[in-house]
One Martini backbone bead per residue (centre of mass of N, CA, C, O) as a GRO file, in nm:
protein
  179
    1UNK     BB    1   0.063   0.060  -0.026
    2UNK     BB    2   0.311   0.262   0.022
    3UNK     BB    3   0.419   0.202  -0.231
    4UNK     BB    4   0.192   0.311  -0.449
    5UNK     BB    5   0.231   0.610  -0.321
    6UNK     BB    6   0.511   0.666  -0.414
    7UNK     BB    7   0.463   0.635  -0.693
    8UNK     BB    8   0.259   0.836  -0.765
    9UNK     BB    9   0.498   1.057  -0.623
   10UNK     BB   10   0.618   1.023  -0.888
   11UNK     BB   11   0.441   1.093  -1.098
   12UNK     BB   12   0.378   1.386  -0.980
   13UNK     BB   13   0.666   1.498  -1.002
   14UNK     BB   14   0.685   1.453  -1.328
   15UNK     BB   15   0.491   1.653  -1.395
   16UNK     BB   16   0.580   1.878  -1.260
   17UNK     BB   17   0.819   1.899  -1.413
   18UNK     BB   18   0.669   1.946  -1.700
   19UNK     BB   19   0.559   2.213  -1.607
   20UNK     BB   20   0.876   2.376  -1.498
   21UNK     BB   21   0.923   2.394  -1.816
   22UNK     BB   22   0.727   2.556  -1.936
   23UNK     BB   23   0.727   2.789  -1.736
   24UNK     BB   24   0.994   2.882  -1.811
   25UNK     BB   25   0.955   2.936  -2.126
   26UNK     BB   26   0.701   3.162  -2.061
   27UNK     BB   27   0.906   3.364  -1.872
   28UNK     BB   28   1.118   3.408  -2.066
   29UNK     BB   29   0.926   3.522  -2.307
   30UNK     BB   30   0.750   3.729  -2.133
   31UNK     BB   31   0.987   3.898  -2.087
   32UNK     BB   32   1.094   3.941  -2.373
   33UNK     BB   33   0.860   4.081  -2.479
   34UNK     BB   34   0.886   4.330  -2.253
   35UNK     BB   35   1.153   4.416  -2.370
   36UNK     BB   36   1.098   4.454  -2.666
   37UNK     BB   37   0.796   4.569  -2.709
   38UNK     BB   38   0.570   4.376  -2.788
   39UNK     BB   39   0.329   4.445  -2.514
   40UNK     BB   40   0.314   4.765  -2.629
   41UNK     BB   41   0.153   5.010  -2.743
   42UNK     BB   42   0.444   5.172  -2.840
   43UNK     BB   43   0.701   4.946  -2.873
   44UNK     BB   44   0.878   5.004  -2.647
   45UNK     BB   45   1.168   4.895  -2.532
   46UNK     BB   46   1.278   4.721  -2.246
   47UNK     BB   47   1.528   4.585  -2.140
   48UNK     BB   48   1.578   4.519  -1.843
   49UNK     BB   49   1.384   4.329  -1.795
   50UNK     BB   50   1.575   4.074  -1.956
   51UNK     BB   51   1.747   4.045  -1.673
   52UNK     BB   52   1.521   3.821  -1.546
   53UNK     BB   53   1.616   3.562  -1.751
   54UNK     BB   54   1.836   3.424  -1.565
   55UNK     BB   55   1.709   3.407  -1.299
   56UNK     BB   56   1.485   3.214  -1.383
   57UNK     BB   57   1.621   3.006  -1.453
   58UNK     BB   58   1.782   2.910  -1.259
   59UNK     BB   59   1.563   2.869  -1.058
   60UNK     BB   60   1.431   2.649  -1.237
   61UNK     BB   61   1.707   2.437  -1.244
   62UNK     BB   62   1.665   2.435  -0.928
   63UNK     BB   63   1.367   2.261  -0.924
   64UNK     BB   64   1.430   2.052  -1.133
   65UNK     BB   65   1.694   1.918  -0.963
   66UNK     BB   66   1.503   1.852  -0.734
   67UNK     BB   67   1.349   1.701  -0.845
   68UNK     BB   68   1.513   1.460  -0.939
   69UNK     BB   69   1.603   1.386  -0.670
   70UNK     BB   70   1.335   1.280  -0.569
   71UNK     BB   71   1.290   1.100  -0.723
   72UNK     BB   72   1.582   0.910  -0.714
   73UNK     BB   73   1.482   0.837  -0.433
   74UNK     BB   74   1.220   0.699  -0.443
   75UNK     BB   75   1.338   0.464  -0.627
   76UNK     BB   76   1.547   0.376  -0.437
   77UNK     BB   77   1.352   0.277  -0.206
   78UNK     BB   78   1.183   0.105  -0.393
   79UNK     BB   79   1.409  -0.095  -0.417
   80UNK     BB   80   1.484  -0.162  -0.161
   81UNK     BB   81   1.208  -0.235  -0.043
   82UNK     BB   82   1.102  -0.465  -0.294
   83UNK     BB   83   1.258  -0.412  -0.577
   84UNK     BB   84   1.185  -0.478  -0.867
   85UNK     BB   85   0.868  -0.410  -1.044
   86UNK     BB   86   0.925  -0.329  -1.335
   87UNK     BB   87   1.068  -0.300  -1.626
   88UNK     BB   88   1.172  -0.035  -1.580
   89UNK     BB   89   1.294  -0.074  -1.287
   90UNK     BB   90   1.499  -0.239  -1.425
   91UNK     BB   91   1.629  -0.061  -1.628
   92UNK     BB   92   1.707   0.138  -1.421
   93UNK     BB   93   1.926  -0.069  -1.277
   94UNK     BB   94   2.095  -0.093  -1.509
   95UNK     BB   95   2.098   0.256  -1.510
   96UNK     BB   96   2.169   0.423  -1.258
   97UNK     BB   97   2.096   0.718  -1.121
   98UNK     BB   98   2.281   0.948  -1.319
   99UNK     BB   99   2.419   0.740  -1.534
  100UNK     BB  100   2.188   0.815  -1.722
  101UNK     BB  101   2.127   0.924  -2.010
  102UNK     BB  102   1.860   1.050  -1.982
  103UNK     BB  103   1.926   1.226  -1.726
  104UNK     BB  104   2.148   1.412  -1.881
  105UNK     BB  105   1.926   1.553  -2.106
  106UNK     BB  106   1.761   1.714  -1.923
  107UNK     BB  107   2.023   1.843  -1.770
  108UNK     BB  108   2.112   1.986  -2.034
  109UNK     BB  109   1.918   2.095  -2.157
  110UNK     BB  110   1.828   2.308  -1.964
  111UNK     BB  111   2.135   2.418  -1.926
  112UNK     BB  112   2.125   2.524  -2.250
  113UNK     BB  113   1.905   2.724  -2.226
  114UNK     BB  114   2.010   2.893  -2.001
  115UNK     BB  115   2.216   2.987  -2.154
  116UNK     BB  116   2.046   3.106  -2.378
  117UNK     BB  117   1.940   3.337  -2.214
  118UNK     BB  118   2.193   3.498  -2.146
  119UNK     BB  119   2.281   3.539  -2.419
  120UNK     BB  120   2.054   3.715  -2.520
  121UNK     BB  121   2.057   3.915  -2.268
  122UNK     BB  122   2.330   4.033  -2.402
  123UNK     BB  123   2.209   4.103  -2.676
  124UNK     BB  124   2.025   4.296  -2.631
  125UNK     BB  125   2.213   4.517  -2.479
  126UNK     BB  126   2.263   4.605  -2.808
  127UNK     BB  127   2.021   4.760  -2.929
  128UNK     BB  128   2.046   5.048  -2.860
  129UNK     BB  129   2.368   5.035  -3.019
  130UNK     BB  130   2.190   4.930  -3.306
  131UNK     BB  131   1.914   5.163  -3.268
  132UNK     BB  132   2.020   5.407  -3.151
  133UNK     BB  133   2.231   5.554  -2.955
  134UNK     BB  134   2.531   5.662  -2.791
  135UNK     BB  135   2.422   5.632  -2.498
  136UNK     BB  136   2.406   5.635  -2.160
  137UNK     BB  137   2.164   5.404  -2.193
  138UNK     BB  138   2.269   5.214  -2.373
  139UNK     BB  139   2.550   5.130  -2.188
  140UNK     BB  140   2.384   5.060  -1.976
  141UNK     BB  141   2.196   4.832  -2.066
  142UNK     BB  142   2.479   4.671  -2.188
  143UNK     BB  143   2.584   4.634  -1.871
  144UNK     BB  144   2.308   4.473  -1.717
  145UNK     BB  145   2.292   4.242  -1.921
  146UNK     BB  146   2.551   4.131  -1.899
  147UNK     BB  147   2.597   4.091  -1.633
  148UNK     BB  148   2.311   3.920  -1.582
  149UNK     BB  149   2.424   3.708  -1.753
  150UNK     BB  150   2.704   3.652  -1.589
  151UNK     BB  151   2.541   3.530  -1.331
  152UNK     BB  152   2.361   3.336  -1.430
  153UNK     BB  153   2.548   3.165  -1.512
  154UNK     BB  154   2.702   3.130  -1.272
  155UNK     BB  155   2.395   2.988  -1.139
  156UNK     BB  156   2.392   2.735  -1.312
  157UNK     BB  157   2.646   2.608  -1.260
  158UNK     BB  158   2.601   2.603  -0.952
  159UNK     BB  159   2.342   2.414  -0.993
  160UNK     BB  160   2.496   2.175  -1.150
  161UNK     BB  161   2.703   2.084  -0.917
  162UNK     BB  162   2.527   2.054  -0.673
  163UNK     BB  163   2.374   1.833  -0.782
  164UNK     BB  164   2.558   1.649  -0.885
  165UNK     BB  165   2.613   1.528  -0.590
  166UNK     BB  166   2.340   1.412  -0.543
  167UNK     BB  167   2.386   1.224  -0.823
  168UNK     BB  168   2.639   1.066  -0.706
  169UNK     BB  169   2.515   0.938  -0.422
  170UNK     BB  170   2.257   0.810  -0.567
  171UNK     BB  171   2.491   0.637  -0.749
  172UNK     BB  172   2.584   0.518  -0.549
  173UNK     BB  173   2.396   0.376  -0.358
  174UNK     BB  174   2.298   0.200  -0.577
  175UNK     BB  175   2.568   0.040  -0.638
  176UNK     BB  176   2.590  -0.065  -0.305
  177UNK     BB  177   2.314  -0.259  -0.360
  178UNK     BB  178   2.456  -0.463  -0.619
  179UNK     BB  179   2.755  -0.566  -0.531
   0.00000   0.00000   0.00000
């Protein structure tokens, strides 16, 4: 009985990642839109809007990984707990945890979208001064966006570190009940 209630929250784990996936591309779009002018009557872009496009993103990346993570330790219990329970189950034993190729996937698409954001974000802050004068707005735009670029990047790779331990943890651990 306990066990059926974790598959299902393993289940609804998998829900929630998939619908984190989507609204990431939704507020970053949505920023994105409103930075560049998209959604304004007069068309005037918001450059600096732009800005919060990589802290989404990180943001979006660290709750994606800790979905990872706590699937990961659910599958671990139930694993040890009953043993494989279904051919996929017995697939996943067979190629454990943290280093199956589908999960090294999902951790990589999210965090080269996130890349993607970052660097949009940089390029953005570029529009001011390829369609504007060299003015000190357009300076400053280029500069907020530039710095907000590197700091998303900077926090997408420490969110991909952060995590990478818990599934080094959680591959050892799966491996340890297999030798």
């Amino acid at each position: 009985m306990q066990e059926e209630k974790l598959r299902d929250e393993l289940l609804a784990w998998q829900a929630g990642q998939r619908e984190l996936h989507r609204w990431k591309l939704v507020a970053i779009g949505g920023v994105a839109a409103l930075g560049l002018g998209l959604t304004s009557q007069q068309g005037k872009p918001q450059i600096l809007v732009i800005c919060l496009a990589p802290f989404i993103a990180a943001y979006c990346d660290a709750l994606l990984r800790d979905h990872d993570l706590r699937i990961g330790l659910i599958g671990l219990y139930l694993l040890r707990k009953t043993g494989p329970f279904s051919e996929y189950e017995r697939f996943i034993e067979a190629d454990p945890v943290g280093s199956s190729r589908w999960w090294r996937l999902g951790k990589s698409a999210s965090m080269f979208s996130s890349f993607g954001a970052c660097a949009l974000t940089a390029s953005a802050g570029t529009y001011g001064l390829w369609f504007g004068s060299f003015s000190r707005q357009a300076y400053f735009e280029f500069g907020a966006t530039l710095a907000s670029a590197i700091v998303g990047a900077m926090l997408v790779l420490r969110v991909q570190t952060v995590f990478s331990r818990g599934y080094h943890a959680l591959s050892k651990a799966a491996h340890a009940d297999h030798v």
